[in-house]
C-alpha positions, 0 to 999 in steps of 0.5 A: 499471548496476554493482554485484554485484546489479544489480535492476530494480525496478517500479513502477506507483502512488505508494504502490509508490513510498513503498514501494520509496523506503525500499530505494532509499535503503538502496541508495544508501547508503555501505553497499551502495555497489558492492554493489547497482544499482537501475534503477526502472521506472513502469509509468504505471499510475495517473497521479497528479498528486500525483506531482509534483517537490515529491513526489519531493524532499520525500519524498526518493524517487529519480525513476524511470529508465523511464516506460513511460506506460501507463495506461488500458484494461482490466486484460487489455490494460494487464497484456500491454502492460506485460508487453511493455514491461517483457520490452524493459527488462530485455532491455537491463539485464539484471538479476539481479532484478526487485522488485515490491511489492504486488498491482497490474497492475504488480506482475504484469506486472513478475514475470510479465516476468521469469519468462519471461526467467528472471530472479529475481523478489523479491515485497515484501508477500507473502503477503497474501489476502483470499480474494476471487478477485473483486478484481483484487488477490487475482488479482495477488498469487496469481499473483506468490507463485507464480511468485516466488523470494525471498517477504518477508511482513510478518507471520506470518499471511501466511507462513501463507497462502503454507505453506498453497498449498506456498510454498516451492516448487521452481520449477525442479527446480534451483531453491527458492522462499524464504520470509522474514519481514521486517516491513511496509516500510509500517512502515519508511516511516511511521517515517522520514516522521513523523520529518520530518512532525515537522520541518516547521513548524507553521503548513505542517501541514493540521491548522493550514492548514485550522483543523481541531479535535480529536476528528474521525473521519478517513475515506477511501472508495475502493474500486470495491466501495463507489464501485460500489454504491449502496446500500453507498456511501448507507449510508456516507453515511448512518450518517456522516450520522445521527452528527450528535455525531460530526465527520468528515474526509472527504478525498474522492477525486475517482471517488468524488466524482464518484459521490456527485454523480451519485447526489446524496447528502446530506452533512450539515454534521458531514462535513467533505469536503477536497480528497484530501492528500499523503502528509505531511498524511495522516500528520498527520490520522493523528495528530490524529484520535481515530478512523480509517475507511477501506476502504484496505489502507494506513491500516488499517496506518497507523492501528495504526501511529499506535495509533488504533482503525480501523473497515474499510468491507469485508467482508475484510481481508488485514491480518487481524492488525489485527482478531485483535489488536482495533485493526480492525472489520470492518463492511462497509457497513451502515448501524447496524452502521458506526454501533454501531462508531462508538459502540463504538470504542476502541483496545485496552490493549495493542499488539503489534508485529505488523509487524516493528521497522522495519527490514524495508528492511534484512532485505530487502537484507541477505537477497537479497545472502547468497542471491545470493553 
């Protein structure tokens, strides 16, 4: 690696690696030639065979440097497993940072590696709480703000939460913390992936592949708080099930496919159930639908990115601006609730720009080069 800033930046799953595409493509831009190198490391935490070539050239996203290929086991073994792989990677490299986006074992893995080496840690999507310290995710997003030197949130109420656990804080008697805010990078990448989602050709787009009509409610059940539940998820189900007026686009993910078989679970002729999509045709059920529900962190942003109403299949959320502004509901997973928000959703009459202007790749680089000079 050359350059002044020399960043290692780790990856484990595809929505990381949206992510961290829209920094890598600042970085090997003309503008910070000679100024900043980026080495890019997959952990192989979520094998994802939607990762294929034609992800990688149509999202314009760079091909990783380092696969450490692990994946599988238990969260404790797959977090100290990375963390010995990664501490042998920047021992080689030697960078002046290492990047982590998010809240996954990779993110804590990442940072946790670096700490111990006494590299700087960049933490992007700080911040974020559910207050839930059962989730693997809150665990991992705790432990990387607090170890990490440069924290950029997307909004204000995540530099609240960090002020709120004494973030800035010394990490060294030498050395601060620093807090800043930048946007939502999810922001930045929705914007430059609709601009190309835009370009391709119609009859390439999944709302004309699959003849799919206006007026759908585009869903997505993910989340082992659900799949793991039984009566959550049947009550799911249900409530889709008795809207029988209301038509459903259900891009099913294959575990929680494999569950609603197991459990045989009816699901009536207005739930449409797709094969799980890309990236670039999520984007266009995004646009095309009247409604989003959904337990995933990302499209509760994508839908207010996208202006549409969105009801939340969980008991918290960590994007708590969406529900304070209107454009989410919180409904857990009873059944007459779900059904009631479905009957009473519509988008607010305003929108905020709660998550920055789409410019936070920028201000993430722009901040590290003035603090590393």
């Amino acid at each position: 690696m050359s350059g002044s800033l020399k960043i290692v930046t780790v990856v484990g799953a595809r929505p990381q690696f949206v992510k961290a595409a829209v920094l890598s493509r600042h970085i090997r831009s003309d503008r910070y030639k000679g100024k900043i190198s980026e080495l890019i490391v997959h952990t192989g935490q979520h094998y994802d065979r939607n990762m294929s070539e034609v992800f990688f050239s149509e999202m314009q996203i760079p091909h990783p440097d380092v696969n450490l290929g692990i994946s599988g086991g238990s969260h404790g073994s797959m977090t100290g497993e990375m963390l010995a792989k990664i501490e042998e990677v920047l021992a080689e490299h030697k960078p002046d940072l290492v990047m982590v986006y998010g809240d996954t074992n990779s993110t804590l893995a990442g940072a946790l590696a670096a700490a111990k080496l006494h590299i700087s840690v960049a933490h992007v999507e700080a911040g974020l709480r559910s207050f839930n310290m059962i989730m693997p995710e809150e665990i991992n997003r705790v432990l990387t703000d607090h170890i990490a030197e440069y924290l950029f949130c997307p909004s204000a109420v995540s530099v609240e939460n960090l002020r709120k656990e004494g973030i800035p804080k010394h990490l060294t008697p030498e050395k601060k913390s620093k807090v800043f805010t930048c946007g939502d990078i999810m922001f930045d990448a929705s914007l430059f992936y609709r601009e190309i989602n835009a370009q391709r050709k119609e009859e390439d787009k999944i709302i004309h592949r699959l003849n799919i009509g206006p007026d759908f409610v585009l869903t997505t059940v993910h989340r082992a708080e659900n799949t793991d539940n039984p009566a959550r998820l049947e009550a799911i189900f249900s409530a889709m099930n008795e809207m029988e007026e209301t038509n459903f686009i259900l891009p099913l993910h294959p575990r929680t496919g494999k569950i609603v078989k197991e459990r045989g679970i009816t699901i009536n002729s207005n739930v449409r159930v797709i094969e799980p999509v890309g990236y670039f045709d999520m984007l266009d059920l995004e646009e095309h639908c009247r409604l989003i529900m959904t337990d995933s962190g990302g499209v509760q942003k994508e839908a207010y990115f996208f202006g549409k109403p969105c009801i939340t299949l969980r008991d918290e959320t960590e994007w708590v601006e969406t529900v304070q502004s209107g454009w989410n509901r919180l409904v857990g997973a009873e059944k007459d609730t779900i059904k009631m928000a479905l009957m009473k959703a519509v988008a607010p009459k305003t929108q905020e720009s709660l998550y920055g202007d789409g410019d936070a790749g920028t201000y993430i680089l722009e901040s590290l080069l003035e603090n590393n000079d």
